[in-house]
N, C-alpha and C positions, 0 to 999 in steps of 0.2 A: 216475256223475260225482261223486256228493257223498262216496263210500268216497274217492274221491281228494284231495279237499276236505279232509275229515277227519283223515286220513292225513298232508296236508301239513300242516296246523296244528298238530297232534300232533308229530310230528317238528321241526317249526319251532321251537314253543315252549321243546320239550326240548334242541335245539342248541345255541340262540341262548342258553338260557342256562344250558347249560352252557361255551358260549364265553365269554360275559359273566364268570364266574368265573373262565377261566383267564385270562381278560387281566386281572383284580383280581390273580392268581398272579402273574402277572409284573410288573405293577406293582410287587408288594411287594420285587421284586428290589430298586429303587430306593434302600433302606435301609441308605446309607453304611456305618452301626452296624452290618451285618452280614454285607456283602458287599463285596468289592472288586472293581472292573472297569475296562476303560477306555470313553472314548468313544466308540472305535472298534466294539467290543463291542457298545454299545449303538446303534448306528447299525444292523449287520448286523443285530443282535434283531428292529428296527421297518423295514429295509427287506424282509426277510423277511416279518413278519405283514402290511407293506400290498401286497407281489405277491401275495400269498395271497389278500386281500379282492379286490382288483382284478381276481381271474381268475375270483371266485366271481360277482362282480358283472355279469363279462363272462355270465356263464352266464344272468342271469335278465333278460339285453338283451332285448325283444322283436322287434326288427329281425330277420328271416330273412334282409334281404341287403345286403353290405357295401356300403358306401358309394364303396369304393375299387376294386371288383369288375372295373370295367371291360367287364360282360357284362351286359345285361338280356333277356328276352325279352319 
């Protein structure tokens, strides 16, 4: 159990920040002086990264059963 432990924090730490840096990336998009875009553009950008959080989010739900299910045994 603790290889698994290990392994998750390992990997956790390396993601997260390597995520942490790409969304500094895309931030620096934001710089009028060197990009030009619309706000539309920028709209799809950020609702794309937060379905992406949102689904990653859903993943580490600890709930095993939906609320909406309509079935329990």
């Amino acid at each position: 159990m603790r290889d698994k432990r290990e392994r998750f924090l390992t990997l956790a730490e390396n993601r997260v920040n390597r995520l942490l840096k790409e969304i500094q990336l895309v931030g620096n998009l934001g710089n009028r002086a060197n990009y030009q875009y619309t706000a539309d553009e920028v709209r799809k950008i950020f609702v794309a990264i937060e379905t992406e959080i949102k689904t990653a989010r859903r993943r580490f739900d600890e709930r095993t059963d939906s609320a909406d299910s309509g079935f329990k045994l």
